[in-house]
C-alpha positions as CSV (number, residue, x, y, z in Angstrom):
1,X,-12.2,5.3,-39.4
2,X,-11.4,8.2,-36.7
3,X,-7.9,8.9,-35.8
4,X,-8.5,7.6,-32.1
5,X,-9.8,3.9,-33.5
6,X,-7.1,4.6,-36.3
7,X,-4.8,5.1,-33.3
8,X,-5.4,2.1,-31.5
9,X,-5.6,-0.2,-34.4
10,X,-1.9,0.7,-35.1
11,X,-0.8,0.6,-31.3
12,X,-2.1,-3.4,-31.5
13,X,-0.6,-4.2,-34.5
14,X,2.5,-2.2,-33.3
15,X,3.1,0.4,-35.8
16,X,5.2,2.4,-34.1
17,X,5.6,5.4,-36.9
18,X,2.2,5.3,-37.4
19,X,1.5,5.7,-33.8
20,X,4.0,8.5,-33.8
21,X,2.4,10.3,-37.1
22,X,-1.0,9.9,-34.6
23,X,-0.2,11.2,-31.9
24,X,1.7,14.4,-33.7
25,X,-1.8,15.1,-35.2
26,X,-2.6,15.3,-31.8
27,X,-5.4,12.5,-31.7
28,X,-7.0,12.1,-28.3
29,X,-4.7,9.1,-26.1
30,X,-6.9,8.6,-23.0
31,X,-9.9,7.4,-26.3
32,X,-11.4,4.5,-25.3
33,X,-12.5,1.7,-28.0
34,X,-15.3,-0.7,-28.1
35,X,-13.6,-3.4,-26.4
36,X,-13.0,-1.0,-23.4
37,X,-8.8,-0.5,-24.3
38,X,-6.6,2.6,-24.5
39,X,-4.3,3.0,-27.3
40,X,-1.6,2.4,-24.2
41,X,-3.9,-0.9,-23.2
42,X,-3.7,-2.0,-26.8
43,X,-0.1,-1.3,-26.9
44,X,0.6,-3.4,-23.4
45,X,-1.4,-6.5,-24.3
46,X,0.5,-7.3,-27.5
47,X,4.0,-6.3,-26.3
48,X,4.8,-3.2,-28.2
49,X,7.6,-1.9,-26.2
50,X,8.6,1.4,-28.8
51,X,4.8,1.8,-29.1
52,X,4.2,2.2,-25.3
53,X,7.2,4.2,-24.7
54,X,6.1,6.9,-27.5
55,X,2.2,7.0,-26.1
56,X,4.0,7.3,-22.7
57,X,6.4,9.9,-23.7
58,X,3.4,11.9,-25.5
59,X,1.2,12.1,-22.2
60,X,-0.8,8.7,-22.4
61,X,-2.7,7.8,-18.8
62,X,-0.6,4.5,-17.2
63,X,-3.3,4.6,-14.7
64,X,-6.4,4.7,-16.8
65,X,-8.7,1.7,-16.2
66,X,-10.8,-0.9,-18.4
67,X,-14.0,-2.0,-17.8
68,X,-12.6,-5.4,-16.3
69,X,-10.2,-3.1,-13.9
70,X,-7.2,-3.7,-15.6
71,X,-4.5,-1.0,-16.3
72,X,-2.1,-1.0,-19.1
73,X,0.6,-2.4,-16.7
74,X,-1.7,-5.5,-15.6
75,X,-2.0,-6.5,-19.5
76,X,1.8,-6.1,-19.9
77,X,2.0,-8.3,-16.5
78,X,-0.5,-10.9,-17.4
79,X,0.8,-11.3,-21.1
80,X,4.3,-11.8,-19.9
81,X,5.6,-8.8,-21.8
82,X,8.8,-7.6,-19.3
83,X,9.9,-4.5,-21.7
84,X,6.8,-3.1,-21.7
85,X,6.1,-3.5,-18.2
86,X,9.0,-1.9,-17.2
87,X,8.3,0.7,-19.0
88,X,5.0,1.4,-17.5
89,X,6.5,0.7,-14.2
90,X,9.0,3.4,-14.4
91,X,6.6,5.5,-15.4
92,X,4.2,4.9,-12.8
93,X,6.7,5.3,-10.1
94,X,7.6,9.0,-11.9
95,X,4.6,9.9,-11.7
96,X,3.7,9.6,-8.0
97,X,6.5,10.6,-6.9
98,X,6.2,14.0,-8.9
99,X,2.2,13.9,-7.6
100,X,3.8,13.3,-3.6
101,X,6.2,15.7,-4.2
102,X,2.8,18.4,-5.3
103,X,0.7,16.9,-2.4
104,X,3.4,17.4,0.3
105,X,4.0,21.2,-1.1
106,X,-0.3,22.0,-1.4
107,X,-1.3,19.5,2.0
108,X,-3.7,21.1,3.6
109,X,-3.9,21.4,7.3
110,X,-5.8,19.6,9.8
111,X,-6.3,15.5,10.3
112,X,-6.6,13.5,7.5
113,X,-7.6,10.7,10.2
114,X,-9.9,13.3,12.4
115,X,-13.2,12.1,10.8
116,X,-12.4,8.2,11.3
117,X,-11.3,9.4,15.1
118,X,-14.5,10.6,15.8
119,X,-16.4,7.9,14.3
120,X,-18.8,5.5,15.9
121,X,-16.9,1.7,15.5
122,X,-18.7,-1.0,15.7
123,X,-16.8,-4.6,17.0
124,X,-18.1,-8.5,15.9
125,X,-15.9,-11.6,16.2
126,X,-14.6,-11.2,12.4
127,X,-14.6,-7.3,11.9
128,X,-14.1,-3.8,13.0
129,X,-16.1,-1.6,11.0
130,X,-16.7,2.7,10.5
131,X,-20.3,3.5,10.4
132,X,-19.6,3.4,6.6
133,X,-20.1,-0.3,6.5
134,X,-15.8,0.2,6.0
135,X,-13.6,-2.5,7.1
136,X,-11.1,-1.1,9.9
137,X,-9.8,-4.5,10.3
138,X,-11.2,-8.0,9.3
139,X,-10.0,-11.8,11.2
140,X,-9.1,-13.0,7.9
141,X,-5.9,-10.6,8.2
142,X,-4.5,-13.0,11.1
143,X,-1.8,-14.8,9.3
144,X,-0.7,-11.9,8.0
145,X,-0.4,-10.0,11.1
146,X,1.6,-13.3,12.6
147,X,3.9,-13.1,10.0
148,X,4.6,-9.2,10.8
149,X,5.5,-9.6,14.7
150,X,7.4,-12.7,14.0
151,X,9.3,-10.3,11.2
152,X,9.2,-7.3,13.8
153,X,10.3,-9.6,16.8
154,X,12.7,-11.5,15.1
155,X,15.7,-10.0,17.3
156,X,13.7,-9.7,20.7
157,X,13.9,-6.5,23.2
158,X,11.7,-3.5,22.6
159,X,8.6,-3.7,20.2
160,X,6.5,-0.6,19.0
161,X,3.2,-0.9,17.1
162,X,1.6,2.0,15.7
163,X,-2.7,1.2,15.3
164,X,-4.2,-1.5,17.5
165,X,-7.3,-2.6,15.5
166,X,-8.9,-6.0,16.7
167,X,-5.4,-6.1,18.8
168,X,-4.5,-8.7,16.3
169,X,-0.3,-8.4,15.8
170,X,-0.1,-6.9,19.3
171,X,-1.6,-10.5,20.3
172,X,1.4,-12.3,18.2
173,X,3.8,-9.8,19.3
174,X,3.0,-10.9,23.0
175,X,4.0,-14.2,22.1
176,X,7.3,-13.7,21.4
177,X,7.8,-12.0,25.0
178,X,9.4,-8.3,23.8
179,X,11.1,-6.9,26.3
180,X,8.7,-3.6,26.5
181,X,5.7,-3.7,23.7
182,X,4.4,-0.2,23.6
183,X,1.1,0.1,21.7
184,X,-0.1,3.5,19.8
185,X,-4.1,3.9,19.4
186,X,-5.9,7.0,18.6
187,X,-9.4,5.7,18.4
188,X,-11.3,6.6,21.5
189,X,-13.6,3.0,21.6
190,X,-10.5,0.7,21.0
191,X,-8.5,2.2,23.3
192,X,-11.6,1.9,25.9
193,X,-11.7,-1.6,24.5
194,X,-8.6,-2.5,25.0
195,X,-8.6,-1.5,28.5
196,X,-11.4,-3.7,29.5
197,X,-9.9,-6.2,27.7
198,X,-6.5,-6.3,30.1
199,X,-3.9,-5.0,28.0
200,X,-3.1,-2.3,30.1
201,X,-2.2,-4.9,33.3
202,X,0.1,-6.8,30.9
203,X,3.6,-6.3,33.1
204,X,5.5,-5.5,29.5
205,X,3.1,-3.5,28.2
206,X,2.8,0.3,27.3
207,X,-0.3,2.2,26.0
208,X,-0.4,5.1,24.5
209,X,-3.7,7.2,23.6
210,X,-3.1,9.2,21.0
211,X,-2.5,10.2,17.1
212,X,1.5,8.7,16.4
213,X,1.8,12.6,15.3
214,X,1.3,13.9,18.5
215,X,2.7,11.2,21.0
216,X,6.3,11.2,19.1
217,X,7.7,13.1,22.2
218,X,6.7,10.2,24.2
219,X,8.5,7.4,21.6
220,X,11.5,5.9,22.4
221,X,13.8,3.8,20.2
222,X,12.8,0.2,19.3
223,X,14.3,-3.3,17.9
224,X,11.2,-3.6,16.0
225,X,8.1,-1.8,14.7
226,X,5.1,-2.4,13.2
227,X,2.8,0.5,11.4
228,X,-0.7,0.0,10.7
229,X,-3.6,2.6,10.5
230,X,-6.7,3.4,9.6
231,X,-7.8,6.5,8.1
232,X,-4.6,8.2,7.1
233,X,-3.4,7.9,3.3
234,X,0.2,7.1,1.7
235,X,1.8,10.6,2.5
236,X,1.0,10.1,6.3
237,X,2.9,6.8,6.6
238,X,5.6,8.4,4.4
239,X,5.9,11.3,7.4
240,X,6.2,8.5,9.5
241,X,9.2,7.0,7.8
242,X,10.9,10.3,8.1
243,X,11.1,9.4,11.8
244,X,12.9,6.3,11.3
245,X,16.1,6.7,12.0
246,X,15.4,8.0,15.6
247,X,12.8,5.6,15.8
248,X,14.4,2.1,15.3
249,X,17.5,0.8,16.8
250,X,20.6,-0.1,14.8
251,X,20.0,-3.8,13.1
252,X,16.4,-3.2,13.6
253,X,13.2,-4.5,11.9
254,X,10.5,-2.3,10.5
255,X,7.2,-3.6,8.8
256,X,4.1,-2.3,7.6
257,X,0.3,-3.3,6.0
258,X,1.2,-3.4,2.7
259,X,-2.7,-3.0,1.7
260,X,-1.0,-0.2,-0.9
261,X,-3.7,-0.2,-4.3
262,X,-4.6,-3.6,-2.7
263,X,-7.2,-4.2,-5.5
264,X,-5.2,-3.5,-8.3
265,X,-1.9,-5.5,-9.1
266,X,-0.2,-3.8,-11.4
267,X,-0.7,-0.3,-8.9
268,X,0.3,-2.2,-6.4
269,X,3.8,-3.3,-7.4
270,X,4.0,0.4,-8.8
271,X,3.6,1.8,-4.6
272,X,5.7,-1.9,-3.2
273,X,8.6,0.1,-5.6
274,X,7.7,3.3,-4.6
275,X,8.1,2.9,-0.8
276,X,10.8,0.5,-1.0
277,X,12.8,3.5,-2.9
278,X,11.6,6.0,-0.6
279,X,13.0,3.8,2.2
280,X,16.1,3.5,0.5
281,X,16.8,7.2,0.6
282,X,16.4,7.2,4.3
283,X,18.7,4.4,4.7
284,X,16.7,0.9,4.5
285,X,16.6,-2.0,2.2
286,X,13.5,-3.5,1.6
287,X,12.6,-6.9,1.3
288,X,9.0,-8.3,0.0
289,X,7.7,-11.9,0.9
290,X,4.6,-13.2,-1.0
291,X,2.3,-14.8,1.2
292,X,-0.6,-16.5,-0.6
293,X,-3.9,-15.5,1.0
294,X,-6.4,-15.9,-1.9
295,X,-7.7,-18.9,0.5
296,X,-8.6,-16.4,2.9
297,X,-11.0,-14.6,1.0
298,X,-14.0,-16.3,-0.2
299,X,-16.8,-14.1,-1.1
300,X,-18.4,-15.1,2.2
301,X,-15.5,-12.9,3.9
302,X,-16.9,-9.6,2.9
303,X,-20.4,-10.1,3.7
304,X,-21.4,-6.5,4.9
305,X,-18.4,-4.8,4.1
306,X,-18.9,-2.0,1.5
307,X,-15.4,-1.8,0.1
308,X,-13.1,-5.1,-0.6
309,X,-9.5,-3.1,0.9
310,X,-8.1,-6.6,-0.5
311,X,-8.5,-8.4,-4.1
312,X,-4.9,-9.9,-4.6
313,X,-3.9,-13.3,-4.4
314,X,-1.3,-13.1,-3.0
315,X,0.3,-10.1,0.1
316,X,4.1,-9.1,-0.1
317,X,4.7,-8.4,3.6
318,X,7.9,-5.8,3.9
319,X,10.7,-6.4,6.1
320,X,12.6,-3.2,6.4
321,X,16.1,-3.1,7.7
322,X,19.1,-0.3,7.5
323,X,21.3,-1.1,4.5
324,X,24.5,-1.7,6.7
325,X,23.0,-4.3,8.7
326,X,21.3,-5.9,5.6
327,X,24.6,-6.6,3.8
């Protein structure tokens, strides 16, 4: 038998030395076996908590993928294994924030939303879609946006959303009456859209064309904000969390799409922990609240939509507030 199938015949049966005698011979740890499973996988499944943490400690992928999608962390999750989770959890969470840390140090310049910008978008009663056949924003979201502006608006007075979309939390935020609701959209056709569509007659509201990069001059402090764009990545709403504290008033409420890894769970709690420690270095505490929504999303859903953005059953909206006021 070769060392790799050697390797993770011991990593399921949890023989930790002999994993450790493996792995000094330097047998390959991202080998994957007939059944589709890393040594790590293997390791996960069954709950071997020293075995995990020496594959981990040696180099061994936490993010590597089986056939069925599943990373080491979702078998430690579905099997109920806690040690080993957390040590895959931890691990993850190391690792991307030493891989943010590189990206922020090489990032290139220019617009990682410039291509979506200048995109053709096309509009139906259920969708926004890129000329990818990519969903900008989809109906089924609705609840979900509901819950953020009642999160956002929960103490009243001035509102700030960042990505209008199908105008669906700005339409929930306008039920709650904010004070002022200023409204950030960069997208040529759904500003135009939105326009023709009256929001820019409403007496409390406040448009603004224009990437949230280039319009921060123009921002003022809110009671609550909402984040929510298409065609940036995780490092652009983390440079918009920098802005934070001038951003939202004392006691205030910040929220966000969580549609982080949304179609992997176990990479998804990994970012959930990842931005809710980032925020905690700024000054916030995050809270999660499930909301089920595997309901919402019959196959039927994603009919002409080339990517599924969503696959989990259930979405843990964040409510974001500064420590002092949360305690």
């Amino acid at each position: 038998m070769a060392d790799e199938e050697l390797l993770c015949e011991a990593s399921r049966n949890g023989d930790t030395n002999k994993v450790r005698a493996l792995i000094d011979s330097g047998t390959d740890l991202s080998y994957f076996d007939s059944d589709g499973l890393t040594p790590l996988m293997h390791a996960a499944k069954h709950g071997h908590s020293d075995a995990v943490k020496s594959l981990l400690d040696a180099g061994a992928p936490w993010n590597a993928l089986s056939p069925s999608n599943l990373s080491a962390g979702d078998f430690a999750m579905d099997s109920g294994h806690q040690d080993a989770f957390d040590l895959l959890l931890n691990s993850g969470i190391q690792a991307e924030l030493i891989l943010g840390t590189i990206a922020r140090r090489a990032k290139p310049t220019g617009n990682s939303d410039g291509d979506y910008l200048e995109d053709r978008i096309t509009f139906s009663e259920d969708k926004l879609m890129d000329s990818n056949s990519k969903a900008v924003m989809m109906a089924w979201e609705k609840p979900l946006m509901e819950a953020h502006a009642k999160a956002v608006c929960s103490g009243g007075g001035h509102i700030l959303n960042i990505g209008f979309g199908m105008g669906l939390v700005d339409a929930a935020i306008q039920q709650y009456a904010p004070s002022t609701h200023t409204i950030v959209e960069a997208h040529p056709e759904v500003y135009d859209r939105m326009l023709r569509a009256g929001w820019g007659e409403k007496e409390n509201a406040n448009i603004i064309f224009g990437r949230w990069q280039d319009v921060l001059p123009q921002l003022k402090s809110y009671d609550g904000i909402f984040f929510d764009t298409y065609g940036e990545y995780y490092e652009d709403m983390r440079e918009f969390h920098q802005h934070l504290p001038s951003l939202l008033k004392p006691g205030g409420i910040y929220s966000f799409f969580n549609g982080l890894c949304g179609g992997n769970a176990f990479f998804h709690v990994v970012y959930c922990q990842l931005v809710s420690l980032e925020l905690e270095s700024l000054g916030y505490s995050t809270q999660f609240i499930p909301l089920p929504v595997k309901n919402c999303l019959g196959e039927e859903v994603w009919e002409g939509v080339k990517h599924k953005y969503w696959q989990l059953d259930t979405y843990y909206l964040p409510v974001c507030q500064s420590i002092q006021d949360s305690e």
